[in-house]
N, C-alpha and C positions, 0 to 999 in steps of 0.2 A: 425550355424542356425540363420536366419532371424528374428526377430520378427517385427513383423510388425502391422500396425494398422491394427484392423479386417476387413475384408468386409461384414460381416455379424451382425448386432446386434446382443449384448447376455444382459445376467443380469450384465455384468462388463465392455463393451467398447462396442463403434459403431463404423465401421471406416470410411476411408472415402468415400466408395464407399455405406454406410448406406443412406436410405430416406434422405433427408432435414429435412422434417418432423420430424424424428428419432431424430436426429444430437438437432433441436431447441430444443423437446423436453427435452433430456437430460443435454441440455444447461441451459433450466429456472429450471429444478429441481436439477444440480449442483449449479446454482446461489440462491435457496432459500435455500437448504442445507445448505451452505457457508454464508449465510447472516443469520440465526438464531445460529449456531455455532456463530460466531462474535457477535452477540448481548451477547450472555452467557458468553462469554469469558470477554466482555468486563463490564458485571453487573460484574460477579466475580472479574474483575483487579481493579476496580475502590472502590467494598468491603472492599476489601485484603489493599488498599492504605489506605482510610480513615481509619482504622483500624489500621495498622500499623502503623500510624502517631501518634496515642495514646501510643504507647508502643516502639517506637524507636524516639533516637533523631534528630532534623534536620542536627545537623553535621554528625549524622554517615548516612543518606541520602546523605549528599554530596560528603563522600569520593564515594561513590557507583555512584554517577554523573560522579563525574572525571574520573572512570574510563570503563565507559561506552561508552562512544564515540570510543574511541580504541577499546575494544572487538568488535562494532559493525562493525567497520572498516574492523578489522584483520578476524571476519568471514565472513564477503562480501568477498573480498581477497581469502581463501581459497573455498569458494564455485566455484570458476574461472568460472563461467558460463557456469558449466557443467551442469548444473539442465536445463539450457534453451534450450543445444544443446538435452538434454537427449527427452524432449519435444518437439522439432520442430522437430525431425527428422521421415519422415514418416516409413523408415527401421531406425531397429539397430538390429545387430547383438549379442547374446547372450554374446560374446570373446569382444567386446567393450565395451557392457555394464560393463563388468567386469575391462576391464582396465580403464574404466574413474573412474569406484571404487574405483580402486587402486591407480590413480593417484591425487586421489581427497582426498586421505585418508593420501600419502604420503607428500600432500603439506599440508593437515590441521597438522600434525604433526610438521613436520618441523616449522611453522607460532607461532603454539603453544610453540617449544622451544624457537623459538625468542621474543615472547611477556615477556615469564617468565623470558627470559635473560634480558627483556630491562626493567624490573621493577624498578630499581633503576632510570635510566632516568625518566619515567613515576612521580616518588615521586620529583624528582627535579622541571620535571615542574612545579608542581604544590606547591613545597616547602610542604611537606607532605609525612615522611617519612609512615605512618598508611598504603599510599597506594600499600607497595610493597608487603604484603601478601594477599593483597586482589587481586591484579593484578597477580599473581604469580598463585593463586588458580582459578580466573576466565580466566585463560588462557586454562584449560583443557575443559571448553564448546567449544573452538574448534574444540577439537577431536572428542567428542561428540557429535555434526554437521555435523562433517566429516561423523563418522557411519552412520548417517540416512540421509544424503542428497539423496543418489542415490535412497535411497526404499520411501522418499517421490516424487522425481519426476516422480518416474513407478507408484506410484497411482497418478498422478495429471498429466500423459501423457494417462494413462486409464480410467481419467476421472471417478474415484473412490472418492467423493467428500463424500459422508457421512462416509467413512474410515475416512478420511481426518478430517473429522469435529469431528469422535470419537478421535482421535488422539490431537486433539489441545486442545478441550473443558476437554479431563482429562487430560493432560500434563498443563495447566492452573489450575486447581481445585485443584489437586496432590501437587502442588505446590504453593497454595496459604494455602493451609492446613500446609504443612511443615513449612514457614516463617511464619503464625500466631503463632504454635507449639514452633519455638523458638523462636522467640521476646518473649513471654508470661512468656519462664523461662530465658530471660533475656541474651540475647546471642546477641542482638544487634547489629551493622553491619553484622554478621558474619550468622545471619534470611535470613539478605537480599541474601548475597551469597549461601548458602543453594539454600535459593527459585529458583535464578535461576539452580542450578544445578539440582535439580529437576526434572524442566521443560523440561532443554534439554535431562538429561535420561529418562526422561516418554516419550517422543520425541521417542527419538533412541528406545528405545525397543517396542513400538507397531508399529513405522513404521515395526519392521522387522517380528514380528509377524503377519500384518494385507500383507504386499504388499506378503511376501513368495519367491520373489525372492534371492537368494544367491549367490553370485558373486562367479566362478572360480578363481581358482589359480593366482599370476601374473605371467601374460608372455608376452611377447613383442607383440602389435599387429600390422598390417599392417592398415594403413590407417586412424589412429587414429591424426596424424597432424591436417586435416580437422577441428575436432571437438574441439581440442586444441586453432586452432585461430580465431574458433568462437566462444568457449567460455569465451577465452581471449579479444577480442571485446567486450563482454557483459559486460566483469570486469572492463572495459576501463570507458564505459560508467558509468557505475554502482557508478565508486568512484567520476568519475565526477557529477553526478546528486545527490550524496550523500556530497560531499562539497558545491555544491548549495544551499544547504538546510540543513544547519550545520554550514557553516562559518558566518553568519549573528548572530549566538548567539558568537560565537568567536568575533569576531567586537564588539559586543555590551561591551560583558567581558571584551576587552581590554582597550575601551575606553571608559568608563562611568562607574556606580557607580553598587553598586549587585543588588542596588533597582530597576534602571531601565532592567537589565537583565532579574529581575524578572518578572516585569510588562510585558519585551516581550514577556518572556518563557511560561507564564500563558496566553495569551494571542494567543499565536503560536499555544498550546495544545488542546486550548477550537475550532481554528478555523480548525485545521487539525487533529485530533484523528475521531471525528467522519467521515471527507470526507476519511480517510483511514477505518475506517469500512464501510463504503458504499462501498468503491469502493472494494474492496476484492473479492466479490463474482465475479463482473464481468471480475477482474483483472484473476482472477482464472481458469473462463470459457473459456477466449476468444483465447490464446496460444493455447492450443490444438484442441479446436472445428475450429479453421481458419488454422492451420497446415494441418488439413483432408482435408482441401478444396480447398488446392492450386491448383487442379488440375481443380475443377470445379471455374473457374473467378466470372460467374453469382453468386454463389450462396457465395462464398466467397465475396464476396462484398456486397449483402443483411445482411448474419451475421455480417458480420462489423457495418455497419451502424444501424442495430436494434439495434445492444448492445451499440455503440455509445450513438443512442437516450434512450435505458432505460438506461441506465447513468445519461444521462443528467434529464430526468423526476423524478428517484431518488434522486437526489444530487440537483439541482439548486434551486427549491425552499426553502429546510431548506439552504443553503447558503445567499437568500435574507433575510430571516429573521433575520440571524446574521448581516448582512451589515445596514439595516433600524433599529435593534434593538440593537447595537451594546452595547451600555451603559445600557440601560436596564439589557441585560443578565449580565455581565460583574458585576453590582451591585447585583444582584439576586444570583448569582453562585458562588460570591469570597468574595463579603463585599463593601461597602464603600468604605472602604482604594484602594481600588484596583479601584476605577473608572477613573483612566488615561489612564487605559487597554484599556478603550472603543475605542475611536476613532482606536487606536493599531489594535483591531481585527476586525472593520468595514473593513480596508484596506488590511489584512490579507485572509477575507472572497472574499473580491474585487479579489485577485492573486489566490486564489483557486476556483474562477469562470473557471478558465482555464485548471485547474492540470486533468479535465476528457478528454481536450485534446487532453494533454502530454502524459498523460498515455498510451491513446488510438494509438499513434502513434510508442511508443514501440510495441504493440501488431503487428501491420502493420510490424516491420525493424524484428521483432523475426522469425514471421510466415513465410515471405518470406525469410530468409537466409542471412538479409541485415544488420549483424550486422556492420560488415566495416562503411556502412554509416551512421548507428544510432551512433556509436562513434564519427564521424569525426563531422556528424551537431550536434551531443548532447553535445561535446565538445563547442561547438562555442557558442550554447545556454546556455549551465551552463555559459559561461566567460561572459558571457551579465547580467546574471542576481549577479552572483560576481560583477562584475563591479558598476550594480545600487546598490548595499549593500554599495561599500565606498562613493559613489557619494551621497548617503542621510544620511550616518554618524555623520557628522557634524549635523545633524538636530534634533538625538538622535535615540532611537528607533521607534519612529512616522517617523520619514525621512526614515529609511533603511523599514519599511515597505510600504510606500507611492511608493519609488523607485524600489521597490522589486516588488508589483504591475503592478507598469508598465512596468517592465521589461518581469512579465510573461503573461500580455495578449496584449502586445503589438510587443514584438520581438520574446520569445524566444519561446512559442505557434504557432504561424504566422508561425514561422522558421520552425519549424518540422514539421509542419502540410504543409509544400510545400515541403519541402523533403521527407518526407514519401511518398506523393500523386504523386511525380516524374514518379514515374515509378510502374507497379504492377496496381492490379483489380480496385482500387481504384483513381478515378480521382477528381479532385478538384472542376470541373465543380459540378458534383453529390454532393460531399460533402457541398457545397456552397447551392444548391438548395435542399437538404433534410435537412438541417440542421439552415433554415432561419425560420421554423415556429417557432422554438425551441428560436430564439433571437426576436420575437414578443411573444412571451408570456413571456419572461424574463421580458423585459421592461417592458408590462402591469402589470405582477404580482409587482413588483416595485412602481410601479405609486399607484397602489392600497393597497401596504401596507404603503408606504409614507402618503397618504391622509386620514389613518384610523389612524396613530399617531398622526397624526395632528389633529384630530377632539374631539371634543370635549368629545366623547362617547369613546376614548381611555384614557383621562385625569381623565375621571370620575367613571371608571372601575379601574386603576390603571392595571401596569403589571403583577408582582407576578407571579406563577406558571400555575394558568388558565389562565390568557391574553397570556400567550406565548404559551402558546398550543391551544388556540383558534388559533393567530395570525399561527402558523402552521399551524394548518387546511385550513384555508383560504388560504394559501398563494398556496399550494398544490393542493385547487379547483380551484383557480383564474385560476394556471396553467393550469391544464388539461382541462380546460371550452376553454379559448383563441387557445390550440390546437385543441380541437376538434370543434372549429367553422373555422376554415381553414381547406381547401380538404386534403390536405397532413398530418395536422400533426392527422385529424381524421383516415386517414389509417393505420397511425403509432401506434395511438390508443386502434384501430379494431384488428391489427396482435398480441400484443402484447397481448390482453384479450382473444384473439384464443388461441395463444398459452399457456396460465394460464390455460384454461376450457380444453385443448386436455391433458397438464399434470393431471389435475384433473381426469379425465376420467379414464388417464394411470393409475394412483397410484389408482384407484377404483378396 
C-alpha cells in the first residue's frame, strides 16, 4: 500500500494537489505553531540553565560538554537521513516506511554499542577518566532517537505541527523538571544526564502515541537502495555542515587559553541560539510544503521565495541590532568581564546575516531530490569556511570570527545559492530581483541605527534593557517602512499580511 500525500485537505494534511491557498495557509499556521513552541521551549531551557548553575558545579558542566559533541555527532550518524527521504518523498509505501524503521533502528543500535565501547578513548582524549560513565549511559539516547525518528518524521511529512510542538514543549518541561528534581537532592552530573534522558523518552513515547503509525515486521524490501543513498547524501552533508560550525571552537581550545574559548563560546550562543529559534519554524515548514509542489514550478517557486523573504523580515533586523549593539548587549547579558565578547559577536551576527541563505538552499537540494549535489557543493562550502577558521587563528578568537564571516557571506553563501539555483523552479535571475528590496532595507535599517548610537539622545538615555528593546522596535519599523516604500518589497508585505488575516479567518 501507497501512502501518499493527500489530494484532498482534511484536519491533518493537504497534498499536493490541495489550493495554494490551502498549502500557504497551513504553512503560516505550522510556522506560528512552531515559533511559540520554540519560544516556551526556550524560556523553559534558559530557566532550567540558570537554575542549575546554582545547584550544580561548573566542572561537572564540563564533563557534560565534553561529551556532547560526540553524542551529537553519533546521533546525526544514526538518523542517516532517513527523516529527510521519509519527507521529500511524494509516495511511500507502508513496507518501506517500515524497513527504513528498521533499518534506522538497526544502525542507532549498532552506533550506540560503538559509542559505549569507545568510552574509554572518549576519557583519554580528554584526560578525564569521570567521562566514561557518563558517555557509556548517554550512549543509549541513541536508541531512544532511533525509536522516535521515523513517528516524528510522519508528523512533520503530514504537516502535523501542533503534535509536534505538543511533543517538544513537554519532552523539554518533563525534563527540565527531572534535572531540577536531582540537582536539588544533590545528584550532580548525573541531574544533567537524567535530564537529557528524559527528554529523549518523553520524545519517543508521544511521538508514538501522537503520529499512530506502527512499523511491520522486518523484511527485505525491494527498492529501498533509493532511499538509503539519499539519505546517505544528507548524512554526508549533514556532518560536513556540522564540523563547519564545531571545529572553530576546537581551534580555539587547541590553541589559546579556556578564557578566550570562552569569550567565543558565550559569544557564538548569544549570536546563534536565537537565529536557530527563528529559523525553526520556517525550517520546519518549508521540506514538506515545496515537496507537494514539485509538480506545480509556478507555485513551488512563489513558496520558496515567500518563505525566503518572511525569513528574512524575521531575522535581519534583530541581527542588526546585535551587529551596531554588539558591546552593549554583550555588557548587559554577561557582565563587564565579558566585554571583549563584543566585537566577537558583532562579527559573528555579520556571518549569520547569511545562515537564512544556507538554510534556505538545503530546503531547495531536499525538496528536489538533489541531495548528490547538496553534498558535493556543501562539501566544498564547509572546506571554505574550515579553511577561513585557521587562516584567522593566529589573530585569536576575534580573527577565526572576522574570517569566518567572510567566509560565509562571501564564498560559501554565494556557492550554494548558485548551485541550488542551477537547475529546478527557482532561478537566480528571480532570486536576485525579489530579494534586492530586502538588501535596501538592510543597509537603511543599518544607517539608522548606527546614527541613533551615535547621537546624543542614545548617550543620554543609556542602553540597559528599555534602550535595547526600544532599539528593536525600531530597527524592525525602520525595516518594514523602507520595504514597503519599494513596489515589490510592498507586495511582499501585502501577501504575507493576506495570508496572517485568511489564517485568522481559518482558525475563527
Amino acid at each position: 500500500m501507497k501512502i501518499r500525500l493527500r489530494t484532498r485537505p482534511s484536519s491533518d494534511t493537504a497534498g499536493p494537489g490541495a489550493p495554494s491557498g490551502d498549502l500557504n495557509r497551513r504553512s503560516v499556521h505550522g510556522a506560528t505553531v512552531t515559533f511559540v513552541a520554540q519560544i516556551l521551549r526556550f524560556v523553559v531551557s534558559f530557566a532550567t540553565q540558570a537554575l542549575l548553575a546554582h545547584l550544580i558545579l561548573p566542572a561537572e558542566f564540563g564533563l557534560i560538554a565534553m561529551v556532547a559533541p560526540i553524542i551529537s555527532l553519533v546521533l546525526m550518524l544514526g538518523q542517516m537521513g532517513l527523516l529527510e527521504a521519509t519527507i521529500q518523498r511524494q509516495e511511500i509505501s507502508q513496507a518501506e516506511l517500515s524497513a527504513l524503521f528498521w533499518v534506522n533502528m538497526l544502525a542507532s543500535v549498532v552506533l550506540a554499542a560503538v559509542l559505549a565501547a569507545s568510552a574509554p578513548l572518549v576519557a583519554r582524549l580528554y584526560g578525564e577518566p569521570a567521562t566514561v560513565p557518563i558517555t557509556v549511559s548517554l550512549s543509549f539516547l541513541v536508541i531512544l532517537n532511533g525509536v522516535a525518528a521515523q513517528q516524528m518524521a510522519l508528523l512533520n511529512r503530514g504537516m502535523r505541527f501542533g503534535r509536534l510542538a505538543v511533543i517538544e514543549v513537554a519532552a523539554t518541561l518533563l525534563s527540565a523538571l527531572t534535572g531540577l528534581a536531582l540537582a536539588w537532592d544533590g545528584f550532580g552530573v548525573w541531574s544533567l544526564v537524567a535530564m537529557q534522558a528524559a527528554n529523549s523518552g518523553v520524545t519517543a513515547l508521544l511521538a508514538w502515541i501522537m503520529c499512530g503509525w506502527v512499523p511491520g515486521r522486518p523484511r527485505r524490501q525491494r527498492g529501498l537502495s533509493g532511499l538509503l543513498r539519499f539519505g546517505g547524501d544528507v548524512t554526508g552533508f549533514n556532518v560536513m555542515d556540522y564540523l563547519a560550525y564545531s571545529l572553530d571552537n576546537v581551534l580555539i581550545g587547541a590553541t589559546n587559553s579556556a578564557a578566550s574559548l570562552g569569550l567565543y563560546d558565550r559569544a557564538f550562543k548569544l549570536a546563534f541560539q536565537p537565529l536557530l529559534l527563528a529559523m525553526t519554524p520556517f525550517t520546519r515548514v518549508a521540506v514538506p510544503l515545496l515537496s507537494r509542489q514539485q509538480d506545480a514550478p509556478g507555485r513551488y517557486a512563489r513558496s520558496y521565495v515567500r518563505l525566503l523573504q518572511s525569513t528574512s523580515l524575521a531575522i535581519v533586523p534583530g541581527l542588526l541590532v546585535a551587529i551596531v549593539l554588539s558591546n552593549e548587549i554583550v555588557i548587559l547579558l554577561l557582565g563587564r568581564p565579558w566585554a571583549k565578547a563584543g566585537p566577537i559577536l558583532a562579527w559573528l551576527a555579520v556571518a549569520s546575516l547569511a545562515t537564512p541563505l544556507l538554510i534556505s538552499t538545503s530546503w531547495l537540494f531536499i525538496s528536489q531530490n538533489r541531495a548528490r549535489e547538496q553534498l558535493r557543493w556543501g562539501s566544498l562550502g564547509a572546506a571554505t569556511r574550515i579553511l577561513a577558521f585557521v587562516v584567522g587563528l593566529p589573530w585569536g578568537p576575534l580573527g577565526v570570527a572576522v574570517a569566518g564571516a567572510i567566509a560565509n557571506c562571501l564564498v560559501q553563501a554565494p556557492l550554494l545559492c548558485w548551485a541550488a539555483t542551477a537547475t529546478g523552479p527557482i532561478r537566480r535571475r528571480r532570486l536576485l530581483r525579489e530579494g534586492y528590496p530586502f538588501v535596501v532595507a538592510a543597509l537603511a535599517t543599518a544607517i539608522a541605527l548606527r546614527l541613533i548610537q551615535n547621537s546624543a539622545l542614545w548617550h543620554g538615555v543609556g542602553y540597559g534593557f528599555p534602550g535595547l528593546i526600544a532599539m528593536g522596535v525600531l530597527s524592525y519599523a525602520v525595516y518594514t517602512f523602507v520595504l514597503a516604500c519599494l513596489p515589490q518589497g510592498y507586495r511582499v508585505l501585502r501577501e504575507i499580511w493576506q495570508l496572517r488575516a485568511a489564517f485568522r479567518r481559518r482558525a475563527a
